[in-house]
N, C-alpha and C positions, 0 to 999 in steps of 0.2 A: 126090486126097487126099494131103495131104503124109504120107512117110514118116519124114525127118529127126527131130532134136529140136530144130533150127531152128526160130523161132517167125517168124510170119509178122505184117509189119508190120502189119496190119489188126486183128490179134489184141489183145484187153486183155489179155496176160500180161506177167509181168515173172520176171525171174529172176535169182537171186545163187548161184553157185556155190561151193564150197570144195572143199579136198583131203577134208573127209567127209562136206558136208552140201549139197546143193540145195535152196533154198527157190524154190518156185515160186509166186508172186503172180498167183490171175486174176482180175481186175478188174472184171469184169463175165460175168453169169450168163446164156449166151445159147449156142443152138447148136452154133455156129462150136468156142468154145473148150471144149465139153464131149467136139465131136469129137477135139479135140488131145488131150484127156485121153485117149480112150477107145485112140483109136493108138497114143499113144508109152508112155501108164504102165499099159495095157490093166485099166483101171480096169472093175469090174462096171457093166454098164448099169444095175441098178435104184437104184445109189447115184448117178450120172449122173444119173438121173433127179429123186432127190430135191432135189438142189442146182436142180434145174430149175423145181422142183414150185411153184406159188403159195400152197401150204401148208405153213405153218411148223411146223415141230416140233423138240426135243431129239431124236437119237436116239443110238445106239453100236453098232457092232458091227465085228465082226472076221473076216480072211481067212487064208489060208497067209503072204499077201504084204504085207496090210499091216493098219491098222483107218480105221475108217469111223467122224469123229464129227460135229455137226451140233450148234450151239447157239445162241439165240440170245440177244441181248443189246440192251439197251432205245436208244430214241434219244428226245430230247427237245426238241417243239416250242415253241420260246418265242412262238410268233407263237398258237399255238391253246392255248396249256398243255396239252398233251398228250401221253402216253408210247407211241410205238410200237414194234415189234419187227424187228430186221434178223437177219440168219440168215448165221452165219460157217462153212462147213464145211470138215473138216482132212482129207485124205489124209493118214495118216504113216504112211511107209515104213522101208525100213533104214539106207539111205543118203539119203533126201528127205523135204521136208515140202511140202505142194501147200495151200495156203489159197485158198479159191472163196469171195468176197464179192461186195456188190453199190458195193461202196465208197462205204459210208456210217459206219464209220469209224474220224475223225480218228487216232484212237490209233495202230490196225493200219496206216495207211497211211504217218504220219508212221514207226513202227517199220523198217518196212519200207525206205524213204526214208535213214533212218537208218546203217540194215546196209549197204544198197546205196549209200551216198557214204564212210560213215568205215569203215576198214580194223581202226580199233579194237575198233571195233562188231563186226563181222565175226569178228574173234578173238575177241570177247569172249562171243558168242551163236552162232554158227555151225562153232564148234571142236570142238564134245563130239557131241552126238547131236540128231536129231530130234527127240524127246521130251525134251531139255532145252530145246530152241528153243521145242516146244508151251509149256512151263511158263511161258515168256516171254512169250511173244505174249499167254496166258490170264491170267496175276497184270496185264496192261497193260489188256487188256480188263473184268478186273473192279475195277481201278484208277480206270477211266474212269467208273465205273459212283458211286464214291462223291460228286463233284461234283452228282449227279441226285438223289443221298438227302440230301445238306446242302442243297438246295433244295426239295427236300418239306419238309423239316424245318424250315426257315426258315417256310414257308406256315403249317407249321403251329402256330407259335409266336407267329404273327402274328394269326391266328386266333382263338389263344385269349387276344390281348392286345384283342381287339376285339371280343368279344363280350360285354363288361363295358362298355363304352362306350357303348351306345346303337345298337348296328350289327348287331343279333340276325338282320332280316331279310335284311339285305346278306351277312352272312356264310354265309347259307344254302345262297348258290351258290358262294362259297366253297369251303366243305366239301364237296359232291358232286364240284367238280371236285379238288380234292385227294385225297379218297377213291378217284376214279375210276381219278388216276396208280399210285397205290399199289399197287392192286388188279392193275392189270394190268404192273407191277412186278413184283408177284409171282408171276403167272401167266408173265411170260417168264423166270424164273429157278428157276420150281420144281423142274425138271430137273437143274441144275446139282449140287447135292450127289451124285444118285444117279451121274450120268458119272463123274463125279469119282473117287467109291469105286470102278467098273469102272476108272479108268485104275491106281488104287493097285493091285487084283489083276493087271491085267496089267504094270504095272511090273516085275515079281518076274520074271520072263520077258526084263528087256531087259539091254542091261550098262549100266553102273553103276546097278544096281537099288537100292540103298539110298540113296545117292544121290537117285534119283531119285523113290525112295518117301519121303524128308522131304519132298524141292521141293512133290510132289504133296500130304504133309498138307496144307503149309502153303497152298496152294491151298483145298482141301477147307474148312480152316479160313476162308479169305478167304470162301469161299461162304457158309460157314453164319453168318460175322460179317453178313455184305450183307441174308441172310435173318431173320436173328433183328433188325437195324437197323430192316427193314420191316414184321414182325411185332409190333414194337415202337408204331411209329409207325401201324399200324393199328389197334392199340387205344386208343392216346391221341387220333387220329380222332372213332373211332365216338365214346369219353367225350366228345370236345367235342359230336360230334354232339349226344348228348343232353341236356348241359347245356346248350347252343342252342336247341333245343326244348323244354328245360323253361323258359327262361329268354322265350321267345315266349306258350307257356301261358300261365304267369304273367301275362304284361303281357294277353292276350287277358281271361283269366280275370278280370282288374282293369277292363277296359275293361266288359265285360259289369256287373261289379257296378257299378259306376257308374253303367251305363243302368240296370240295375233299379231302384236305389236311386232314381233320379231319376222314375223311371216311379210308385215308389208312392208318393212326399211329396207328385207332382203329381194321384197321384187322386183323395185326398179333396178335394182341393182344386177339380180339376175337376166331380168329385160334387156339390159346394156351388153352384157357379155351373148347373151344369143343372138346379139345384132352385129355386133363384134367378131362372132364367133362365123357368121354367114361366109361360105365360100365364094364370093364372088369377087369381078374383075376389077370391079371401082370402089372401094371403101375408104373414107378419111385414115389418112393416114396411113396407106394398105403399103406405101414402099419405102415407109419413113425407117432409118432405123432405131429411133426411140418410140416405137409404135405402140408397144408393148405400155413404157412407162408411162403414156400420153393415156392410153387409155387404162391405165392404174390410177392415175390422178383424176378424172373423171368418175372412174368408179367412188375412190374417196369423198369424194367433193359430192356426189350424189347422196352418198350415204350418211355427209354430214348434211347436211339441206333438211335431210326427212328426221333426222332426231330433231334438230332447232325446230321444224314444223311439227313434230310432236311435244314439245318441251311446251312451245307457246302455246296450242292447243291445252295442256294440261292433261295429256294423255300417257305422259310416262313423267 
């Protein structure tokens, strides 16, 4: 078991140091590197564990030494249209901040990438505190997050430019699958506002606590703009949904009347030809030999009767 704070090449960590702040980068959620955590920053095994855990959750909490956050943030398949969830978890300490991913992303790693090549960077993010670093990392991560809702929102504007068009049942599936991202959008971000309010109380606690209690409104507000964006766009959903479905009724509803309508002009008509059609000895017209056209013209004459009685009615 290594005792150093040497990281061993096999290891996915990475690290950038400063005269106040270590950011520790692990790259990947497995074993090996939760051992390192647990030796060199004697991190509690059941938050260990979490980051380990195949079940994702928000959570928060805190020690003598440092807090313990966990949050996850959506990732978007363009090949499935579909929204899933990656899970970013923060050690922050006094002098460190320890980020456990499974490096899925782009944001957090290009950041990181970033700190770790420009010297600017570096002074720029890694000169004050840990928890001003977290502010960073977090406003980039929920930064990344608005690109995924101007593309629901695209969906769904598109949506509702086509379902005026003649594309009522196409957009059917459509909408389930847009509904579907939204939803669980907001099921990985429900969490967010309440961490958030626990970083503001514990801000008050750290230095430069005012400071760091705007960064964090201003956070807090990012969350709740992203959730009220989604809240937004869930509703305007489901109204398509149902003006989709009413707009399906309708034409279902029109297709029915139509078969009815056609079903009773053709009854009397059929009525007439099966009384017509009867083998018997005595029928109108039974030895005429315009029998045939006598009873064509009847049929006509029937069948205009019943459009005029549906025209006045107002039924076709």
């Amino acid at each position: 078991m290594e005792t150093s704070k040497e990281i061993k090449k096999c290891l996915e960590i990475q690290k950038i140091e400063t005269e106040k702040i270590t950011w520790l980068n692990v790259n990947r959620v497995a074993s090996d590197e939760m051992d390192y955590l647990k030796e060199n920053y004697k991190f509690h095994s059941f938050h260990l564990e979490e980051c380990l855990s195949k079940t994702q959750r928000s959570k928060f909490s805190t020690t003598p030494d440092y807090f313990f956050i966990a949050l996850l943030f959506p990732l978007y398949n363009r090949r499935f249209r579909k929204i899933t969830s990656t899970e970013v978890d923060f050690f922050v300490g006094p002098d460190y901040l320890v980020t456990v991913h499974r490096k899925e992303l782009p944001s957090l790693i290009n950041f990181f990438n970033s700190c770790q090549i420009s010297e600017l960077q570096r002074n720029k993010y890694l000169a004050d505190s840990p928890a001003a670093l977290l502010y960073a990392i977090l406003e980039r991560l929920f930064s990344s997050c608005l690109p995924i809702i101007d593309n629901l929102n695209l969906n769904v504007n598109n949506i509702e430019e086509h379902i005026f068009q003649g594309y009522e049942k196409r957009m059917v599936k459509e909408i389930l699958t847009v509904k579907t991202s939204i939803i669980s959008f907001l099921r990985i971000i429900q969490a967010h506002r309440n961490i958030i309010s626990k970083l503001l109380k514990k801000s008050d606690s750290l230095p430069s606590s005012e400071r760091l209690k705007t960064l964090f409104e201003n956070l807090f507000d990012n969350a709740d703009d992203i959730w009220q964006n989604l809240e937004n766009m869930n509703e305007t959903i489901e109204a398509v949904e149902r003006t989709n479905n009413s707009l399906i009724s309708f034409q279902l509803n029109d297709i029915i009347k139509i078969l009815t309508t056609i079903s009773v002009i053709v009854l009397p008509i059929t009525l007439l030809t099966n009384i017509f059609g009867m083998n018997l000895k005595y029928m109108p017209f039974g030895g005429h030999p315009l029998s045939f056209w006598f009873i064509v013209i009847i049929l006509v004459f029937t069948f205009i009767i019943t459009i005029y009685l549906f025209k006045r009615k107002k039924w076709l």
